[in-house]
DOGULUM-213208 format. One line per 3 residues: number of its first residue (from 1); their letters; for each residue x, y, z of C-alpha. Coordinates in Angstrom, 2 decimals, decimal comma. Layout:
BEGIN
NUM	A	X Y Z; ...;
This chain:
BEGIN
1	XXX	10,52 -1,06 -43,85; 10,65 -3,41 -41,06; 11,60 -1,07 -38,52;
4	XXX	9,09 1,28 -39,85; 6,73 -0,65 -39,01; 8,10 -1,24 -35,48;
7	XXX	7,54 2,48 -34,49; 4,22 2,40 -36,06; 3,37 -0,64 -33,66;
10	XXX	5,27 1,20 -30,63; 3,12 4,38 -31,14; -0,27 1,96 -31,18;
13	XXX	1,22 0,20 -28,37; 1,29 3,66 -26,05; -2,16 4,57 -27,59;
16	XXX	-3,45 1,15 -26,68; -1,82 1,66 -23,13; -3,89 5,19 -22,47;
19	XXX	-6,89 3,65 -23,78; -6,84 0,60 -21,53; -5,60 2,31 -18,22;
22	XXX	-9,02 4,28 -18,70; -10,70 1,22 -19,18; -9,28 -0,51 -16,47;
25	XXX	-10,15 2,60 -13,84; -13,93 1,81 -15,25; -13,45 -1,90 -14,68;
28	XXX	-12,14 -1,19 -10,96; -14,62 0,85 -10,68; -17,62 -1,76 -11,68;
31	XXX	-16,29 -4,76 -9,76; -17,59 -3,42 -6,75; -21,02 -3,67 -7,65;
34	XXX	-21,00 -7,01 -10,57; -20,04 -10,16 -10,65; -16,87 -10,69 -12,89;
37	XXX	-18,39 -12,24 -15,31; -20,96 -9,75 -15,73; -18,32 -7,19 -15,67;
40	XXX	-16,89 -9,22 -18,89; -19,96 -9,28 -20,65; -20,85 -5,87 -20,58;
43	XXX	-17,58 -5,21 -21,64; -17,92 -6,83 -24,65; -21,84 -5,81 -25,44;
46	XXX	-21,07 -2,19 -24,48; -17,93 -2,26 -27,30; -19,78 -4,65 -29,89;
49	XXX	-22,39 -2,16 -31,86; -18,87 0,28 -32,10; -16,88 -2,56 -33,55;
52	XXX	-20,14 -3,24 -36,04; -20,06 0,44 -36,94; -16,21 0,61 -37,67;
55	XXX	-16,19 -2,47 -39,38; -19,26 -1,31 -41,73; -17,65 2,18 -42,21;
58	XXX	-14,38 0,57 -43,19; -16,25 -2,09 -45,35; -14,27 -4,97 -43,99;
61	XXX	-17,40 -7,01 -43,41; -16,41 -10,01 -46,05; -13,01 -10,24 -44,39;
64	XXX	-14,44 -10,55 -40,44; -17,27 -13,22 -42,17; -14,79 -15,36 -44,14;
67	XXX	-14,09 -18,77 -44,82; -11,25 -18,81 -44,57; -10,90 -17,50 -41,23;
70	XXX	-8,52 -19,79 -38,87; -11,58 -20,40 -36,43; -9,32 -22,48 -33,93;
73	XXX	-7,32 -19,70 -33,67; -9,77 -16,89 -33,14; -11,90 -19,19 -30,59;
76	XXX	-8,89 -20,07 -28,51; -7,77 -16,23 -28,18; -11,25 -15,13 -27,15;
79	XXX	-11,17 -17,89 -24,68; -7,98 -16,39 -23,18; -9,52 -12,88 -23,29;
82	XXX	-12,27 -13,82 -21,62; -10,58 -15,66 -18,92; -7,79 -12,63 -18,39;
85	XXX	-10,93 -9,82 -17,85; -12,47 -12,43 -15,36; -9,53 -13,07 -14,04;
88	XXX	-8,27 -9,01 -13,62; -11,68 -7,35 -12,31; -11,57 -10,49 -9,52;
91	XXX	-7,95 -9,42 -8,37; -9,06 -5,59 -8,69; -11,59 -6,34 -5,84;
94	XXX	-9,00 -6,92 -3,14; -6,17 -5,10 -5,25; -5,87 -1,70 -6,00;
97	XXX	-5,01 -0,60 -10,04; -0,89 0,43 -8,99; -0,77 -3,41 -7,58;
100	XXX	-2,33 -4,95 -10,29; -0,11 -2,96 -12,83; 3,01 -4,15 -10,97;
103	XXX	1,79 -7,82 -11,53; 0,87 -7,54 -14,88; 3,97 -6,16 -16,24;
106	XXX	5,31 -9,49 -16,01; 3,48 -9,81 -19,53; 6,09 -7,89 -21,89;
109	XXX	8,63 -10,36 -20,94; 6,09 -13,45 -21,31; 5,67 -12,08 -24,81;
112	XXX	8,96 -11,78 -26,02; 9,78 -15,72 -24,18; 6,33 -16,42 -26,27;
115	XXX	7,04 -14,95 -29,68; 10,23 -16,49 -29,93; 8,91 -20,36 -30,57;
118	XXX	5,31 -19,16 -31,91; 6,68 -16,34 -33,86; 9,83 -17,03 -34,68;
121	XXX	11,26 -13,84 -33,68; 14,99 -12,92 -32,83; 15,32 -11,03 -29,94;
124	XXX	18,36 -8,68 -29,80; 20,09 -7,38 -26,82; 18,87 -4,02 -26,69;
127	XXX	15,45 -5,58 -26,31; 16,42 -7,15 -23,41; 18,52 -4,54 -21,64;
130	XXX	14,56 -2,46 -22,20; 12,59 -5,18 -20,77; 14,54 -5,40 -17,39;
133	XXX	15,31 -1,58 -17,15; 11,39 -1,32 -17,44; 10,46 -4,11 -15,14;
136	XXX	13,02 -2,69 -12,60; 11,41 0,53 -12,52; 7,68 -0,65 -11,80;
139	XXX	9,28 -2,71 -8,80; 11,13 0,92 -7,40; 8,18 2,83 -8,56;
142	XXX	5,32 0,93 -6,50; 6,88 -1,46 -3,99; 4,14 -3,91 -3,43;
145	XXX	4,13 -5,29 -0,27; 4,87 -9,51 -0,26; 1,13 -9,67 1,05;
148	XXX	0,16 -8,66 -1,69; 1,61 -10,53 -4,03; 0,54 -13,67 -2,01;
151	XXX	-3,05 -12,77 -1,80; -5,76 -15,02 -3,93; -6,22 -11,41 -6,08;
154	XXX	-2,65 -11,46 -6,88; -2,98 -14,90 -7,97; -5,88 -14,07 -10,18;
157	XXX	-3,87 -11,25 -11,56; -0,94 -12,88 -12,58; -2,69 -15,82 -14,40;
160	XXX	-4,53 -13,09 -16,29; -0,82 -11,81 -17,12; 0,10 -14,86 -18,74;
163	XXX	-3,46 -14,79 -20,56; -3,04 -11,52 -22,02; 0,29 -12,76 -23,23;
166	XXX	-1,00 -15,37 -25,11; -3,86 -13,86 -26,51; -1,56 -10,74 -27,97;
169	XXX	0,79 -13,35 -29,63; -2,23 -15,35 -30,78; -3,19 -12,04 -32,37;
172	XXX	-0,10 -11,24 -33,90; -0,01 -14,89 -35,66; -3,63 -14,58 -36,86;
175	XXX	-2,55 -10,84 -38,23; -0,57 -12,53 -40,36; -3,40 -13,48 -42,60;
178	XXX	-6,34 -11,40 -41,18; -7,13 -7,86 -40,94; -7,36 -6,13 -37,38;
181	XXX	-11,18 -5,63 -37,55; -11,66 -9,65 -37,56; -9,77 -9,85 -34,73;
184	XXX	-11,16 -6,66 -32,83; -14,70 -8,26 -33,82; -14,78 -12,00 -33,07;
187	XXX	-12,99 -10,92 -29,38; -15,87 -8,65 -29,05; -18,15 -10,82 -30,05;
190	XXX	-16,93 -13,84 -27,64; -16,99 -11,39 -24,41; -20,46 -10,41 -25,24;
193	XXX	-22,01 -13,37 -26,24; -19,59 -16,05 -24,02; -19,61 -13,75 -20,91;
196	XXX	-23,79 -12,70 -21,40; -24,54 -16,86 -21,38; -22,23 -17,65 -18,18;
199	XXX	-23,93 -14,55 -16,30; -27,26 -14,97 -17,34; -28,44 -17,15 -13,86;
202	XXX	-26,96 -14,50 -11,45; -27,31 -11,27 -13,44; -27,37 -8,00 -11,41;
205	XXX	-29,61 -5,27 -13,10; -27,80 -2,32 -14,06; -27,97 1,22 -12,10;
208	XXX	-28,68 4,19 -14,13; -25,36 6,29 -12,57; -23,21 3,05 -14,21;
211	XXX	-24,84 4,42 -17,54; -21,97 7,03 -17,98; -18,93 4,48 -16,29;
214	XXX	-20,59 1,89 -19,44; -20,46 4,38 -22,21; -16,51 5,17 -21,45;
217	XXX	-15,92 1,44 -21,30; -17,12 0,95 -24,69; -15,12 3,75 -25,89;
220	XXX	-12,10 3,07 -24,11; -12,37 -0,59 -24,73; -13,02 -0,29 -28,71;
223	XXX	-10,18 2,00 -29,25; -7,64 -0,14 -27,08; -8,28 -3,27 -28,71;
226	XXX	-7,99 -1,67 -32,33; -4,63 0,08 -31,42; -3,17 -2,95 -29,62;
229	XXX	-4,63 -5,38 -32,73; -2,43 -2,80 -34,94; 0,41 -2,82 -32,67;
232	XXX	1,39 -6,49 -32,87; 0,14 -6,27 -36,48; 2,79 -4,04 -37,61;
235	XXX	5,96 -4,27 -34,74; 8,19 -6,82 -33,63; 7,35 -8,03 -30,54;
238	XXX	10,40 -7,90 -28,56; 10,28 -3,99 -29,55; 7,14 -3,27 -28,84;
241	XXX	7,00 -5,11 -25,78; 8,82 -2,33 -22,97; 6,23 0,03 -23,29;
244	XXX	3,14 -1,58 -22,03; 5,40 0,40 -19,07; 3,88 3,25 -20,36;
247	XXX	0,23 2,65 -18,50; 2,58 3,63 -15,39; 2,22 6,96 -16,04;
250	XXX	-1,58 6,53 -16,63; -1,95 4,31 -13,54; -0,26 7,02 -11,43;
253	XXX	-2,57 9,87 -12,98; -5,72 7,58 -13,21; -4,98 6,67 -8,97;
256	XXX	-4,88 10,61 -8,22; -7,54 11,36 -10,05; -10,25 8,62 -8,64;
259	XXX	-8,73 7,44 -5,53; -6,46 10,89 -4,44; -2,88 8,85 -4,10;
262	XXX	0,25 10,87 -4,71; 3,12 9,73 -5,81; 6,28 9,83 -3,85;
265	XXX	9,93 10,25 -4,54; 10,58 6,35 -5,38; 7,01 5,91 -7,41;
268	XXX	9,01 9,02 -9,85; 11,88 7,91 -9,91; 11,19 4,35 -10,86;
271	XXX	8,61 5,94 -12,91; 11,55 7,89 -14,87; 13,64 4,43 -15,23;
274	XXX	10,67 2,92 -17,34; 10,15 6,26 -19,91; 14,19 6,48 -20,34;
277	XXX	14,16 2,82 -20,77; 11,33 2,81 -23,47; 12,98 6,27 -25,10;
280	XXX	16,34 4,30 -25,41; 14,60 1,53 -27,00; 12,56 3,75 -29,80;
283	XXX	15,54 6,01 -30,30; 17,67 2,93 -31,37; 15,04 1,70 -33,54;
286	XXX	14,79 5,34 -35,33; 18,42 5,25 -37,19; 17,67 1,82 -38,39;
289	XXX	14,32 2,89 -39,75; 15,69 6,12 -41,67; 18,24 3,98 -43,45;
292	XXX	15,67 2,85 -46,34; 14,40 6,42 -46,91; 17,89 7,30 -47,28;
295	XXX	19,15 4,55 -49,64; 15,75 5,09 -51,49; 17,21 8,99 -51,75;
């Protein structure tokens, strides 16, 4: 059962991954034109009346509202949130989204250093071997140049790596004992509330053609946090981890699609290198899984 519940969190993990590339495109897309905080806060009041709806249609309201909630917890990982989206629309100013991917995919290997003293997770070989096959690929596939990775946006982008790497272990603990919509809700909640009060004195009004760019944040931004809450709900980190590699694939189509960059010969092939190294991982993971149903036959 406990492997079936690492390909349940590996298929929310690449759902998560296609949700948040899209949201990230958005994000690029309004740091031209906002502050970053600004951009944070309307990414969290754009999502918050879809997280109010879900959680009311679910009827999970007493669980996101109790008492026994582990506040500390919940405030420090909306702190961390907020920080990383501040941190990544800053370094997508000066950065474009292939660069900033290639820095933030330092995070799958933060998480499974991270989950090993907070979570108390094993990590087994295979894991490993997946991790570095993955990160090897991004560095064929997109061959930042060392400016780059130097600049004050890079800088900005890696700190929001480690962030984001915190924040999904912080989640995972706090799953533990709370559903996904508390967490999904009191992020939310922080970004809108935390990131409206810090932009308030230098707020730029909105212009109506951002009106579509906000409605596909919300969207894109609701569903990404709910499948990456359920992710490191139900999967072992260390698993899981190799296919945030996946928004590769997204980055690459997102880049053509917006900003007209094709991909060349080394950008594919290093792209291939992550998918076979994420396919290895699940199809080890698949035997081990079948063996209950099997023994339960």
């Amino acid at each position: 059962m406990h492997s079936t519940g690492t390909l349940r969190g590996i298929a929310a993990m690449l759902l998560a991954c296609a949700f948040f590339a899209c949201m990230d495109a958005l994000l690029k897309n309004l740091a031209g034109h906002y502050p970053p905080v600004q951009v944070m806060a309307l990414r969290g009041l754009t999502a918050l009346p879809l997280v109010c709806l879900y959680i009311a249609w679910r009827r999970e309201a007493a669980g996101v509202f109790s008492r026994r909630l582990r506040w500390r917890l919940h405030l420090l990982r909306t702190a961390l949130n907020m920080t990383m989206l501040v941190l990544f629309v800053h370094g997508l100013k000066t950065l474009g989204l292939a660069e900033a991917y290639t820095l933030t995919f330092i995070a799958p290997m933060l998480m499974v250093l991270i989950a090993v003293p907070m979570l108390g997770e094993s990590v087994q070989p295979r894991h490993w071997i997946a991790i570095g096959l993955g990160f090897i690929g991004v560095v064929i596939a997109l061959r930042p140049e060392q400016g780059a990775f130097l600049s004050v946006g890079a800088l900005a982008i890696l700190v929001a790596a480690v962030c984001y790497a915190l924040s999904n272990m912080l989640g995972r603990l706090i799953s533990r004992t709370e559903s996904s919509a508390a967490l999904v809700f009191w992020t939310t909640a922080g970004m809108a509330v935390g990131g409206g009060l810090l932009s308030a004195p230098q707020w730029v009004p909105i212009q109506a053609e951002h009106t579509w760019v906000l409605a596909g944040l919300a969207i894109s931004g609701f569903l990404g946090q709910m499948a990456i809450a359920e992710a490191f709900r139900h999967g072992q980190a260390a698993a899981i981890a190799p296919f945030e590699y996946s928004a590769l694939a997204w980055a690459l189509v997102l880049d053509w699609v917006f900003w007209q960059a094709a991909p060349d010969a080394w950008t594919l092939g290093g792209g291939a290198l992550i998918v076979a190294s994420g396919l290895w991982l699940a199809r080890s993971e698949a035997p081990r899984s079948a063996r209950p149903k099997r023994q339960a036959t």
